[in-house]
C-alpha positions as CSV (number, residue, x, y, z in Angstrom):
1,X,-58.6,20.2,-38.1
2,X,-57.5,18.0,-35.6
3,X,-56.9,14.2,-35.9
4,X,-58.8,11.5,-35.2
5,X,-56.1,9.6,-32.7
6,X,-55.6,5.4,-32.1
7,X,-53.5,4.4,-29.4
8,X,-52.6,0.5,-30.2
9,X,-50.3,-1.7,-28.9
10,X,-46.5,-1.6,-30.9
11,X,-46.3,-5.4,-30.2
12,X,-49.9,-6.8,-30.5
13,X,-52.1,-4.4,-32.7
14,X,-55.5,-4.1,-32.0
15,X,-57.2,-5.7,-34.9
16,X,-60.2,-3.6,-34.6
17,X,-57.8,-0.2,-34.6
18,X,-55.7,-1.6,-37.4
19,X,-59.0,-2.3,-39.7
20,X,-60.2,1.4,-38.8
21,X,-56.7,3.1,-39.9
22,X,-56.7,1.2,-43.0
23,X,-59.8,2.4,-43.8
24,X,-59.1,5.8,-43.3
25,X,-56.6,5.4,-45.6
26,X,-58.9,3.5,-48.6
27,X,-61.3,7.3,-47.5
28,X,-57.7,9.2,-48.8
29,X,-56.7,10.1,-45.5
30,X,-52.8,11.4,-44.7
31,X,-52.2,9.6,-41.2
32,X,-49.0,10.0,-38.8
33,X,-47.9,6.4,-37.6
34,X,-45.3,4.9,-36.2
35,X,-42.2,2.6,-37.9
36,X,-39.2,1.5,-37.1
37,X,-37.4,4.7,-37.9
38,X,-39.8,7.2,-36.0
39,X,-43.2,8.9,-36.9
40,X,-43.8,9.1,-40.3
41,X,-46.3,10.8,-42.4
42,X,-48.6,8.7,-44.9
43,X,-51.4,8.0,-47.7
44,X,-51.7,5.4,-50.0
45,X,-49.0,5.4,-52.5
46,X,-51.9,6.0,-55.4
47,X,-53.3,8.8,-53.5
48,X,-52.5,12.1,-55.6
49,X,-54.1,14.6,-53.2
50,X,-52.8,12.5,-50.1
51,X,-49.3,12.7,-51.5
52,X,-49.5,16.7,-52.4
53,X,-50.5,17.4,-48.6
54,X,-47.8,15.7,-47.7
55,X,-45.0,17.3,-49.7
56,X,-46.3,20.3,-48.6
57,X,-46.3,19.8,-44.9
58,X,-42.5,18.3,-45.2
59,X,-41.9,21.6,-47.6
60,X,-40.8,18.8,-50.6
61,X,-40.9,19.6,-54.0
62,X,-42.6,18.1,-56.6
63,X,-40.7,16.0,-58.8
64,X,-38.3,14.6,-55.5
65,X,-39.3,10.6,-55.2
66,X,-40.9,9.6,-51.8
67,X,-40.3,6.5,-50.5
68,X,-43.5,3.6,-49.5
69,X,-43.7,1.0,-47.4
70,X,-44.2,-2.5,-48.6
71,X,-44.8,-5.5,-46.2
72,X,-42.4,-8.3,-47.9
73,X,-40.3,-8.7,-51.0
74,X,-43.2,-11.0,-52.5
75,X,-44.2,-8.0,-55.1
76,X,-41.1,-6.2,-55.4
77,X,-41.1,-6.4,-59.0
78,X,-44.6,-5.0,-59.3
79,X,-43.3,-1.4,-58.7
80,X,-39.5,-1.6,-59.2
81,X,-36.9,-3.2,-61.5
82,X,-34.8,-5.3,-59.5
83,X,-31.5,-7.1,-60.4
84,X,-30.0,-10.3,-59.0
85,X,-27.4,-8.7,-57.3
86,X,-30.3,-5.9,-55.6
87,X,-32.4,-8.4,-54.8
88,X,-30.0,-10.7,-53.3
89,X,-28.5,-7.9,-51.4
90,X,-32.1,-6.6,-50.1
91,X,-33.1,-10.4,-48.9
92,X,-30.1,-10.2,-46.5
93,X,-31.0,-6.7,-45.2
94,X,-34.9,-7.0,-44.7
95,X,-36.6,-6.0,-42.6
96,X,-34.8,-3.4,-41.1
97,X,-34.2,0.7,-41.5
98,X,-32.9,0.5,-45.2
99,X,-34.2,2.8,-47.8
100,X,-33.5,0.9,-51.4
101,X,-33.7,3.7,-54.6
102,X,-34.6,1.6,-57.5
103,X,-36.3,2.4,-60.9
104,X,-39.5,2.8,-60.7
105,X,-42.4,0.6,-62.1
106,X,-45.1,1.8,-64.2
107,X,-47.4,0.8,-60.9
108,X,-46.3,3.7,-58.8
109,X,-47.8,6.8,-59.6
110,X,-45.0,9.7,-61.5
111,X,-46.3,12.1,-58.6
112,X,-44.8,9.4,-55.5
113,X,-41.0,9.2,-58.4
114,X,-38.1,11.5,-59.1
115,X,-39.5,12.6,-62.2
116,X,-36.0,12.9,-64.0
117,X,-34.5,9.5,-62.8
118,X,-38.1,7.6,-63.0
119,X,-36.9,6.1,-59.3
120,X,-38.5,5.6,-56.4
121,X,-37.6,5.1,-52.4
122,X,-38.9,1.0,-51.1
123,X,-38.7,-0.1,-47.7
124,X,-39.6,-3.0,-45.8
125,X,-40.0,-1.8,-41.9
126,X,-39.1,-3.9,-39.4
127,X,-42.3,-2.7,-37.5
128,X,-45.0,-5.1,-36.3
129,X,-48.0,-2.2,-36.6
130,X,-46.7,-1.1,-39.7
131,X,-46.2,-4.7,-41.1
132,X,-50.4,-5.3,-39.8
133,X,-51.1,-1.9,-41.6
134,X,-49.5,-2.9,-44.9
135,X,-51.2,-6.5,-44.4
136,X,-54.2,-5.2,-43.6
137,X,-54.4,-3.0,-46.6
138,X,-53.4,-5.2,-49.5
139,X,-50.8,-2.4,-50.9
140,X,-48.0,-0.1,-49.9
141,X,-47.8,3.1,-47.9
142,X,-46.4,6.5,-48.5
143,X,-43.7,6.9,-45.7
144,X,-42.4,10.0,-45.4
145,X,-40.1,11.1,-41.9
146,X,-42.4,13.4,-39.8
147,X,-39.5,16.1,-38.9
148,X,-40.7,19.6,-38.1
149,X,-37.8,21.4,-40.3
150,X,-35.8,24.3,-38.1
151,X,-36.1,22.4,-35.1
152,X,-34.6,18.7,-35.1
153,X,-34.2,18.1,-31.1
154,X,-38.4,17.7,-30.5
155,X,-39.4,14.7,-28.9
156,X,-41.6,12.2,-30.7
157,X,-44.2,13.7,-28.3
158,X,-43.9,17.1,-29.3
159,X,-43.5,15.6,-33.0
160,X,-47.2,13.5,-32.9
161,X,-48.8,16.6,-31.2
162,X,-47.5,19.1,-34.2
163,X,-48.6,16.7,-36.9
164,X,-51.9,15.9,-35.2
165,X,-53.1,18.9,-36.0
166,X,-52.7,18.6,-39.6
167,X,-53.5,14.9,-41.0
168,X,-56.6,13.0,-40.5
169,X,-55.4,10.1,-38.5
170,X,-52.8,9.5,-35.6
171,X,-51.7,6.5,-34.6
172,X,-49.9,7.1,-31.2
173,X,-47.7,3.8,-29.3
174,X,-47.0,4.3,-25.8
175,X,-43.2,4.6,-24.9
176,X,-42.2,4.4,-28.5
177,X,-38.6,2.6,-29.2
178,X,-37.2,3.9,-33.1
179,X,-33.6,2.7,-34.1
180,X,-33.2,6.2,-35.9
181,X,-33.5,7.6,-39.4
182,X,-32.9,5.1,-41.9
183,X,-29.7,3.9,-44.6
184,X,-30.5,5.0,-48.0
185,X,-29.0,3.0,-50.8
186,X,-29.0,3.7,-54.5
187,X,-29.7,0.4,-56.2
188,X,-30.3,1.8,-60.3
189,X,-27.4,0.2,-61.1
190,X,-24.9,-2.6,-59.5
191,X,-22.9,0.1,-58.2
192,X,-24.4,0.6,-55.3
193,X,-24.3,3.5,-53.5
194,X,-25.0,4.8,-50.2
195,X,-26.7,8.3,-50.1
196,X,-27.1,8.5,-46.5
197,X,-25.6,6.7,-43.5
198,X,-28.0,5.8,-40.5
199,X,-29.4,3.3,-38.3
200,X,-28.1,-0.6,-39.7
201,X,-25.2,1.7,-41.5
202,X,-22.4,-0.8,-40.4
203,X,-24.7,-4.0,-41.5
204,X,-24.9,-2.7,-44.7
205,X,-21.2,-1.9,-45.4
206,X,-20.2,-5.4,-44.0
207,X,-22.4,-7.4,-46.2
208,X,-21.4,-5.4,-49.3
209,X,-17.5,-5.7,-48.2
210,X,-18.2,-9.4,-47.7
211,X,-20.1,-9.4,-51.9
212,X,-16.7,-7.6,-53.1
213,X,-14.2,-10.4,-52.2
């Protein structure tokens, strides 16, 4: 198999292109595209089969939540349970490379959660494509960091070629500019906690020193 690939525009998406990837992905495709924090690997979120490809080309077990793209706040509470304090804290951080854990809502699928926490991984990218994607489809996106495991110095060439030859659709930009991987914070409680430090790292720990006071 060997995917069918769109080159478009990271700062004025091709309509046309955008409308074709999104249906691809209404068809069940698993598509590599870009975000803000690198290639990723996707299906829709309700996608079961999508979703199962997926964990088995990133070797993740089932059970282990995944994280989806979503294009705004505006439905937040459709698929997680938010607090004040969460919300108010992710309005100050979006859009951006952040990675919120929250408990899940009974919209998102128990294959996409942790099983045992009932949590799942939201982000809002701060990604034009991805944001015309996620527009265009009406609902969010599996978004899973397209890493070939044993080998984390490949370029994002070598990274799009590898996963081409797997998914159904690649969506390729031309010099592509990431910010890294992204922040993860747990959110299931008021406690916050951050489970991995990356790209807007020292945004994040400014804003929540500037909350404690």
């Amino acid at each position: 198999m060997s995917a069918e690939i769109y080159v478009i525009h990271p700062k004025n998406p091709e309509i046309r292109k955008i409308q074709n990837v999104a249906a691809a992905l209404n068809d069940g495709a698993v598509i590599i595209y870009p975000t803000d924090t690198g290639y990723t690997l996707g299906c829709n979120l309700s996608n079961k089969e999508g979703i199962a490809r997926i964990r088995q080309l990133r070797n993740i077990q089932e059970g282990k939540s995944l994280t989806f793209l979503c294009d705004s706040l505006t439905r937040l509470s459709d698929f997680a349970r938010v607090s004040n304090k969460a919300y108010k804290t992710m309005r100050r951080l979006v859009p951006g490379p952040f990675t919120f854990i929250l408990p899940a809502s009974k919209l998102v699928p128990y294959f996409a959660q942790d099983t045992k926490r009932r949590t799942a991984g939201i982000r809002i990218p701060d990604n034009i494509l991805s944001l015309f994607l996620l527009k265009e489809l009406g609902h969010p996106i599996i978004s899973i960091s397209a890493k070939i495991d044993g080998n984390p110095y490949t370029t994002y060439d070598e990274v799009l070629d590898y996963f081409a030859k797997q998914v159904d659709v690649a969506v390729k930009v031309e010099e592509p500019e990431f910010v890294g991987q992204s922040t993860i914070i747990d959110m299931t409680t008021d406690e916050f906690k951050i489970l991995r430090e990356g790209a807007g790292t020292d945004k994040l720990k400014e804003y929540m020193y500037t909350i404690e006071e």
